[in-house]
N, C-alpha and C positions, 0 to 999 in steps of 0.2 A: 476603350473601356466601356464597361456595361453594366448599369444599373441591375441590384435584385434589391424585390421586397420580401421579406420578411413576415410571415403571418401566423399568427396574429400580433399585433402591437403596431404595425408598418412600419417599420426597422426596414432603412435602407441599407446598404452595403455597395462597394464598387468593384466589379469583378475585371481583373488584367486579362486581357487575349490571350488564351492558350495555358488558363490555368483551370485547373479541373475543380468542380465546383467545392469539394470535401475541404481544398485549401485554399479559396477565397475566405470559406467560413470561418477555418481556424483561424487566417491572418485576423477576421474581425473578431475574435476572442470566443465563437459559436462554439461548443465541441460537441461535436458528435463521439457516439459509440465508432470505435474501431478496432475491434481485437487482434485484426486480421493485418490491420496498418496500411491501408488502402490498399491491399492486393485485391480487394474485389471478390475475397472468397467468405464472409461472413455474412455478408448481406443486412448488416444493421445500419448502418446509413442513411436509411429510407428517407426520402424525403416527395412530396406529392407537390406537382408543376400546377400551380393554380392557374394563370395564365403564362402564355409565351411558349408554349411547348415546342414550337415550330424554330424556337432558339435556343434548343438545349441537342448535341449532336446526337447522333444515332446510337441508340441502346447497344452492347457486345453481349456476346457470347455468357461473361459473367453473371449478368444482368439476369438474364434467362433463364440460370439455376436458381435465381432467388426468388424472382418476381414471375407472377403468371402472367397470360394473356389479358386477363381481367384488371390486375394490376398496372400494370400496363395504357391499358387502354382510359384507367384514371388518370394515368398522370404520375404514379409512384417510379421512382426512378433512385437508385441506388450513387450518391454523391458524390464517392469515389471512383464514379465510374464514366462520368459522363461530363464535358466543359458547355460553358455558357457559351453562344453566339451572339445575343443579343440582350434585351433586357427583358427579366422572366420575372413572377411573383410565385413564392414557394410558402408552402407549409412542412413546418417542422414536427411533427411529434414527438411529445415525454419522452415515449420508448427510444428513440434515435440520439436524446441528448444523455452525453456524462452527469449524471445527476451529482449534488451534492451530499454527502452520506455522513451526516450530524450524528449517527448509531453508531458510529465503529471507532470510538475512541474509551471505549472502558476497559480497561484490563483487570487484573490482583492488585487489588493495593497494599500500600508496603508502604511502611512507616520507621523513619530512620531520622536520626539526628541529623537539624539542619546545619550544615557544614558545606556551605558552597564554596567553588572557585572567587566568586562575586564577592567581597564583604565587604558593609560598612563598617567604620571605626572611628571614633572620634580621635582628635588630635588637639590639646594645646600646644600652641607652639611660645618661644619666649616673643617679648615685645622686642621691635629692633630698638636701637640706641644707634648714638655714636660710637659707640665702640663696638657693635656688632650691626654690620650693611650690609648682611646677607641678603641674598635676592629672595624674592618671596619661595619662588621654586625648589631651591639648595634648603632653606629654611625648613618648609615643609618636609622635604625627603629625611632630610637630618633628622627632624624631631619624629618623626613617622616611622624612620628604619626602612622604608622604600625607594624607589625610585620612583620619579613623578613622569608621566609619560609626555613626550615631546610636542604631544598633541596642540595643533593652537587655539582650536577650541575652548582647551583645557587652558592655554596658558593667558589667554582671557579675560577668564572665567576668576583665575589666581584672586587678583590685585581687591576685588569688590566685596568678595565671598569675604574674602579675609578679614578685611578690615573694619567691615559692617559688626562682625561678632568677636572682635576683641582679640584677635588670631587664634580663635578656637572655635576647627569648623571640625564636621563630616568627609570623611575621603572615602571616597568608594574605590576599593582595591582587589586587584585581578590578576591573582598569580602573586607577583615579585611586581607589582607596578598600579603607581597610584592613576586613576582613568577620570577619575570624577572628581568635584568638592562639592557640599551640599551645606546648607545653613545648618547649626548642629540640632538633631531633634525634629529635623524636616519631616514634613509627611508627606514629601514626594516620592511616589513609588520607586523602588528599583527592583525590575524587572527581569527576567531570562526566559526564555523558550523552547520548553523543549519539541521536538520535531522529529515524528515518524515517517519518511517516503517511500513507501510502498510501494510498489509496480504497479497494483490499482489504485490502493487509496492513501492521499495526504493527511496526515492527523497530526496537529497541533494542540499544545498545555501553555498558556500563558500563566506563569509562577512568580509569587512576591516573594524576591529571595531573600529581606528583613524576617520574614517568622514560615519561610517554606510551604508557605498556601497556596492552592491552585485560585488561582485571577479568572481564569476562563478554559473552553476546552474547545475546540470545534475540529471538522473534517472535510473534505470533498475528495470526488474522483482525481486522482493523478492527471494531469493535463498532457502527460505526456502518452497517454491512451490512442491520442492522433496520430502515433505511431506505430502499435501496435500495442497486445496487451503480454507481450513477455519480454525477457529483456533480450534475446537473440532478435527479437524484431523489431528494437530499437538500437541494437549496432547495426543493424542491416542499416537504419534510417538512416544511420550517423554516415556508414560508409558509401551510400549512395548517393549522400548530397554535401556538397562544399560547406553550407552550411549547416548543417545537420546539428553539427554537435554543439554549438553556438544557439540554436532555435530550441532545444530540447533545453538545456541549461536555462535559458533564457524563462522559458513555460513555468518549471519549476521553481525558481525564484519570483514571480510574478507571484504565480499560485500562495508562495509561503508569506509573500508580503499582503496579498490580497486575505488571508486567515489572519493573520496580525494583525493587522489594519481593523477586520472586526471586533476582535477581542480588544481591543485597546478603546475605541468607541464605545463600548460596550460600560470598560472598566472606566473611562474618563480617564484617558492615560496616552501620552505621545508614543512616538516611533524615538526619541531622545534618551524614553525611562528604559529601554531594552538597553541590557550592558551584556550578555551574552547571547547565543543561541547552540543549544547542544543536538546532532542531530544522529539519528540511527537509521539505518536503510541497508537495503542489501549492496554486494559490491559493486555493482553495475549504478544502478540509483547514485552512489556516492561518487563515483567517477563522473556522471553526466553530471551532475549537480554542480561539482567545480569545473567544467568541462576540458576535462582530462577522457583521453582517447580510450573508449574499452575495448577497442577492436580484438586485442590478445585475450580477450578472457573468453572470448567463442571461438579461438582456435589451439592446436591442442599445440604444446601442451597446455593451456587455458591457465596464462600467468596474468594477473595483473599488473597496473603500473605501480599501484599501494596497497597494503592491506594495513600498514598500520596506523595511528591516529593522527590526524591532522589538525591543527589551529589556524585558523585564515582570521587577517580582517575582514570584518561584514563587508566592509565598502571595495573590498578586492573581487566580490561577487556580484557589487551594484545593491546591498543591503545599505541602506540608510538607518541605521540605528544611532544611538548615542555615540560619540565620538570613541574611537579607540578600541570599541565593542567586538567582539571577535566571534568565530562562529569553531565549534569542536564538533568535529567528526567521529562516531566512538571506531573502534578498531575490528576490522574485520577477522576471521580466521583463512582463508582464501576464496578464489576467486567465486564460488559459488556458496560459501555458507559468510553471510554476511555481518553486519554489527549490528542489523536485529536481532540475530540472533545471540550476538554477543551479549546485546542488553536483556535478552531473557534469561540467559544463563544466570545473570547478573540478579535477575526479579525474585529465580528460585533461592537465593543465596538470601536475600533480602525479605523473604516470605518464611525462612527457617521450613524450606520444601526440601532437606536432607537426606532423603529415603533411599537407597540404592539397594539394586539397580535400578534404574529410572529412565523412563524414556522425554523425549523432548521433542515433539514437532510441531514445527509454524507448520501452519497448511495455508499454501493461498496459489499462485500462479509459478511461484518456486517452493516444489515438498523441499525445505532444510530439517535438521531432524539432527538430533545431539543422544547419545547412548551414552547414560552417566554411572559409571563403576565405582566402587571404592578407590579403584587403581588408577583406572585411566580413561578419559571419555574420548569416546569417537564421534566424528560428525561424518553426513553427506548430503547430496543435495539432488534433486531429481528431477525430470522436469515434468513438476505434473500439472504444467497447461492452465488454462485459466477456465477450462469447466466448470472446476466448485465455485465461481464466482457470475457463473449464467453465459460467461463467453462459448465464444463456438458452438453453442448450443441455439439450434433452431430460433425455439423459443425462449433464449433465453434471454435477460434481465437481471439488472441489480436490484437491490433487495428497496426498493422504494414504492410508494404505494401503488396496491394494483399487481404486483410480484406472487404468487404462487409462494406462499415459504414454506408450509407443513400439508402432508398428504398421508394420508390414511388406508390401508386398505378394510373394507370393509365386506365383510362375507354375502350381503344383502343388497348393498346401495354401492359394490363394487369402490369405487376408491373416491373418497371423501376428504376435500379442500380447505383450506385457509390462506388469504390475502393477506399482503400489508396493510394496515390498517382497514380492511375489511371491504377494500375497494373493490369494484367489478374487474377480474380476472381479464391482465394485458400480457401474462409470460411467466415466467417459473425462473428462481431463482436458484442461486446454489443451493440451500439447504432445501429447497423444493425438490430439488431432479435427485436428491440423494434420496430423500425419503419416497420420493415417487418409485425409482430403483428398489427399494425395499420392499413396497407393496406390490406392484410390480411380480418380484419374486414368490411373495406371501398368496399370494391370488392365485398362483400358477399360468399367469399371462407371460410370465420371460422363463427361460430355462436359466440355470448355473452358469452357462456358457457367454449369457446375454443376448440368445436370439429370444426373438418374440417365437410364443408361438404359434401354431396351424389356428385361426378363426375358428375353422369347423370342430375344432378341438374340446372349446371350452361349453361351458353353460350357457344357455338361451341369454339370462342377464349378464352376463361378462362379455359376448360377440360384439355387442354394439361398438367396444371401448378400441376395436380392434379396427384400423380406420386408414386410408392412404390420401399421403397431402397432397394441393394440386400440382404437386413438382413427381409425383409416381413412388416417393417414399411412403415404406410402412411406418404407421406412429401408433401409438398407442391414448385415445384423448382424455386428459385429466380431466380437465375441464372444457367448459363450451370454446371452442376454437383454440384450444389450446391443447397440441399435439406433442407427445415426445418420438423422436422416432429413433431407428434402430442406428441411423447414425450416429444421433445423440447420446446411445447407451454406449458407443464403441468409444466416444470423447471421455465419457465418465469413466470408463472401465483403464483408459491409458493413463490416466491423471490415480484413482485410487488405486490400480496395479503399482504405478511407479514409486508412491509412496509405500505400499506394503513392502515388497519390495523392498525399498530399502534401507529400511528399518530389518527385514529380515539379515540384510548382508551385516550390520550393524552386530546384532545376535552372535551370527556366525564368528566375525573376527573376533568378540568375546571371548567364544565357546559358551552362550548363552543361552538359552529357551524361553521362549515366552512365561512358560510358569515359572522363571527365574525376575521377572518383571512386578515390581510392586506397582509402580502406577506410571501411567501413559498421561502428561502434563502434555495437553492442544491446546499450540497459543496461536494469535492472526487474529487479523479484526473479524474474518469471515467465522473464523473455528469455534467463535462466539455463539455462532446460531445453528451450528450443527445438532442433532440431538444423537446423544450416545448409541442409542440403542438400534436407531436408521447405519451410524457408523461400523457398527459392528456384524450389523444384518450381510450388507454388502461389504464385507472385509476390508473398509480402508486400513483398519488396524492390523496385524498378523492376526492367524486364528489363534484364541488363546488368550486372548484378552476379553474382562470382563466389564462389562458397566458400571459396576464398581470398584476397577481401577483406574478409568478414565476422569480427569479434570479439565476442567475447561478454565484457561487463565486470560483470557479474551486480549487485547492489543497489549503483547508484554513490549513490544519494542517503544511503543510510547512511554510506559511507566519507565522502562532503563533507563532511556531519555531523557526523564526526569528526574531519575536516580545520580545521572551523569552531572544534572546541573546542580542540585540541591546538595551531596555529599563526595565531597574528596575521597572518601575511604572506598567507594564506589567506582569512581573516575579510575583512582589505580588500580582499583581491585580489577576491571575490565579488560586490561591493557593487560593484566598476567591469566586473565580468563583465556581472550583469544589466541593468547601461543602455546594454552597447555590443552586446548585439544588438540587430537590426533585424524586428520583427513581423511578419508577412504575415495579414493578416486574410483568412481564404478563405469564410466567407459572403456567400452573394451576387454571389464572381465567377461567372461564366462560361466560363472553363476550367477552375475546377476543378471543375463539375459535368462536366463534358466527359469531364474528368480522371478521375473516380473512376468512371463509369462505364464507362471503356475498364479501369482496374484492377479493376473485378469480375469478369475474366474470368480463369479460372486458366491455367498454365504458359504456351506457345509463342504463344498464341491472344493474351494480352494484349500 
């Protein structure tokens, strides 16, 4: 074994022989950026050998595409690519770590009568006698019209609650069964949570489900990003390691308890007062999360092992919550349009967003996308890569400070910037490399097609912007050291092609046209920060769409979520949501390859 430090902080770590440095880190809770899932082809992992270099093995091949001779010769050395020999001091940078993403938890709000699975309800019960020696539990159920659950926590809990208040307590009741007793008129929280898992990002609602108020809200990066950043690269993880699907599950349940754990601090509130947790995420997300095998959902014909809704005990996942507490899965529609999606269906239902025809796409590392008819809605799902979220991209980065988010083109000063919070320029974000792509076009620095064009081509002031990195690629620089290049357009073009695309086959199985379309409803935590008119520049939408049919409903899968905990009428409403769409499988046809490579072509051209 061999010591690393950590810098700055001097954070030790112990590294095992013959384990590669990416997952010493992870084992200590580090994460780094990994879109790529340690294949060594994204080159975000960077991390710089302060001393010991002479203990870190020799650079490959990989390495060499990311890092220069210059880099190199510092010390920067790509994580996933290289094991410890000995004991080495490294530095980490912001840009290398999964940051935590506090922004991506607002969606539509929607407002609905509080009617949760969860309720409290008072209960007298009669006083025992001699002629009635009912056990406290029989007692309870009787006078209650429940069943008392078996729990021993609960059973306890019985004998003190009871008798202190004259046999008239609080019963907190879940489903058909009583979970809890409370003094009556307690102002002890009772708590639920709703829970978004994303393939990039985790987003938590801590909810007081006595009067259905949000407690708290928070977010981070997916932890399971140390696998990659889609989900084909997280069953690859599963099916390449014994333990896989075990360490993946494990990540994500850490993660959700580690969000909890804030919010409840925050609120003055245990891990005791949570009596539910409702959770939406795509089908893959749900399957690793109870770590049930998704192998079949990446091969064809791509069945899952569930799509419909599931209840577990918390503690059957290693959730510590209140005794008895249980955790609801909302229901998928198959193997690729998931129960985020099902909880947005659910948000427009809930927002009185009736307008048909209508479109519906999450945009994030999976295009899902719902075509809503008077008659009959269709879904599909695409795979449009984690581009819009700064993966696979050169330079790209999540949306935290120092991130590229808004770019301009400008006739005079050429293409004009803006940071997260106004920090000195470290990378470009999704909504950066869209609008960058826009200007881009506007300038007549890219053609339709997405080649850059000829240098000698443009204006004296436009040439400079036309630039090659030190790896021999063309880029084009936004800002100071901050390059996109023509790879980066070919990433963004596969991810916005795939969702036009297939939305367009959507149309088609209608018999529909875009000027059949009232409005284009984009939900995802990312589709937040997009801005319409960059969207429509570069055609992620079909052509034919206008900016003022576009809405932005920001993290719906969070709100359903919360829709799921707070109201019954909801819960069931979801469950006949996900079996009354109609699937479109687009592997393998023939228009839609047709399809997506007539949408690789940006603005007027496609």
């Amino acid at each position: 074994m061999f010591n690393i430090t950590i810098e700055p902080g001097n954070t030790k770590i112990v590294a095992i022989e013959g384990e590669k440095l990416s997952e010493t880190l992870a084992r200590a809770g580090v994460r780094l950026m990994s879109p790529c899932g340690g294949s060594g082809t994204c080159g975000k992992c960077r991390v710089k050998v302060l001393s010991g270099v002479e203990n870190i093995a020799s650079t490959g091949e990989e390495e060499k595409k990311h890092l220069s001779k210059k880099d190199l010769a510092e010390g920067w050395r790509m994580a996933c690519r290289v094991k410890v020999q000995g004991d080495v001091t490294i530095e980490i940078p912001r840009t290398s770590l999964l940051p935590a993403q506090e922004g991506l938890t607002s969606g539509e709000r929607v407002k609905v009568d509080n009617d949760p699975v969860v309720q409290v309800k008072t209960v007298v019960m009669p006083v025992p006698s001699l002629e009635d020696q009912r056990p406290d539990d029989v007692r309870l159920s009787q006078t209650a019209g429940v069943k008392v659950s078996p729990d021993l926590f609960l059973t306890r809990d019985l004998p003190g609650v009871i008798r202190r208040n004259g046999y008239k307590v609080d019963v907190i009741v879940q489903g058909d069964e009583i979970v809890g007793v409370l003094d009556p008129h307690s102002e002890r929280l009772v708590l639920g949570l709703a829970v978004d898992i994303g393939t990039t990002t985790l987003a938590v609602e801590l909810v007081d489900l006595k009067e259905g108020r949000t407690v708290g809200v928070t977010a981070t990066s997916n932890p399971q990003g140390v696998a990659g950043a889609d989900v084909i690269s997280r069953i690859e993880f599963v099916k390449s390691r014994q333990d896989g699907l075990g360490r993946l599950s494990k990540l994500v349940v850490d993660a959700i308890l580690g969000l909890l754990d804030h919010l409840l601090t925050k609120a003055n509130a245990r891990r005791t007062d949570v009596y539910e947790i409702v959770i939406a995420g795509n089908t893959t997300m749900l399957h690793l999360l109870l770590a049930v095998d998704p192998a079949a959902i990446a091969e064809v014909p791509f069945t899952p092992v569930f799509y419909e809704a599931k209840d577990i005990l918390a503690e059957k996942l290693g959730i510590g919550i209140a005794p008895g507490a249980s955790i609801h899965c909302l229901p998928s529609v198959s193997g690729y349009v998931g129960a985020d999606v099902t909880a947005g269906l659910a948000v427009l239902e809930a927002a009185s967003l009736n307008d048909r025809p209508a479109m519906f796409i999450d945009i994030g590392t999976n295009g899902e996308m719902v075509l809503l008819t008077k008659d009959v809605w269709y879904s599909c799902s695409t795979a449009a890569g984690p581009a819009f979220e700064g993966a696979k991209i050169s330079c790209g980065m999540r949306a935290i400070p120092g991130a590229i988010d808004r770019v301009q083109a400008d006739t005079e000063k050429g293409l004009v910037w803006a940071t997260v919070e106004g920090q000195p320029p470290q990378g470009i974000c999704g909504s950066g490399i869209i609008d960058a792509a826009a200007a881009f076009l506007k300038l007549g620095l890219m053609e339709p097609a997405g080649n850059f064009v000829e240098r000698d081509s443009l204006p004296e002031h436009l040439r400079c912007l036309m630039v090659e990195t030190p790896q021999g690629d063309s880029g084009i620089e936004v800002a100071p050291g901050i390059v996109v290049t023509q790879k980066d357009i070919r990433e963004l073009q596969l991810g916005k092609g795939a969702v036009s695309a297939g939305a367009s086959i959507m149309l088609k199985e209608a018999g529909l046209t875009t000027a059949d379309i009232t409005h284009v409803y984009i939900a995802g935590a990312f589709g937040s920060f997009i801005r319409a008119k960059s969207a429509i520049e570069i055609s992620i939408v079909p052509p034919g769409i206008t900016e003022g049919q576009i809405r932005f409903l920001g993290n719906t899968a969070l709100v359903g979520a919360r829709l799921g905990l707070v109201s019954k009428k909801y819960r069931k409403r979801m469950d006949k949501l996900a079996r009354e769409v109609k699937y479109i499988e687009l592997s393998g046809r023939p228009d839609f390859q047709m399809a997506f490579a007539e949408a690789m072509f940006f603005g007027s051209a496609h």
